[in-house]
C-alpha positions in Angstrom: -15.8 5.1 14.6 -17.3 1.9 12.7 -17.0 0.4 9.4 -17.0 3.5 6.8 -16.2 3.2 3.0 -12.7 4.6 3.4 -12.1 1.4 5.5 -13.3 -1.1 3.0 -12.0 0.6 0.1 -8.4 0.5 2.2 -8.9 -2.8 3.4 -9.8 -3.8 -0.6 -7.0 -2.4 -2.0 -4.5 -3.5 0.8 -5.8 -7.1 0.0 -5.3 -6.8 -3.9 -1.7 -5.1 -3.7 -0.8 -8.2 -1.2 -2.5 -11.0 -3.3 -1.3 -9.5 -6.9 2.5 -9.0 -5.4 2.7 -12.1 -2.8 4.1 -9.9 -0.5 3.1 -7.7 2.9 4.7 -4.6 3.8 7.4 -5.8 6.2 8.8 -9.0 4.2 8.7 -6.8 1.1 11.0 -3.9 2.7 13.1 -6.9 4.7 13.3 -8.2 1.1 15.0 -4.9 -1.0 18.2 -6.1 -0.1 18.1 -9.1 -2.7 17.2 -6.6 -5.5 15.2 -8.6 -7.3 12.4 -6.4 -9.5 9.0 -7.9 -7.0 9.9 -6.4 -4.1 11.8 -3.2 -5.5 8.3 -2.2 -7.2 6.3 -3.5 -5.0 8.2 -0.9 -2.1 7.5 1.9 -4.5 4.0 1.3 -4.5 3.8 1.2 -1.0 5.4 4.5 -1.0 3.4 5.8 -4.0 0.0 4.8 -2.1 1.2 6.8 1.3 2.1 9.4 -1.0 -1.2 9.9 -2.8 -3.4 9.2 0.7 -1.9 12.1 1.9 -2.6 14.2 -1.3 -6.3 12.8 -1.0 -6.3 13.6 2.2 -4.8 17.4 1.8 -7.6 18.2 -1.1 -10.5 16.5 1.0 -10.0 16.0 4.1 -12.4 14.3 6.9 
């Protein structure tokens, strides 16, 4: 495999959901426990991304 668009498009959007929220995947799951708002919606993002990759992927898939 190599460097495709799918791969700089995830790496781009990976990057701005991490710079905009201040947080990474695992400290912002570790983190749900405190309740605060920042890592409550940033976890449903997460889960909202997964969810629509694998709708994108469904419709058109590689």
């Amino acid at each position: 495999m190599g460097v495709t668009l799918k791969l700089i498009g995830g790496s781009a959007l990976f990057g701005i959901g991490w710079g905009l929220s201040g947080l990474c995947p695992g400290p912002g799951i570790t983190s749900l426990p405190t309740l605060l708002p920042g890592p409550i919606l940033f976890v449903i993002g997460l889960f909202a991304g997964f969810v629509v990759y694998r709708v994108m992927e469904t419709v058109n898939p590689r």
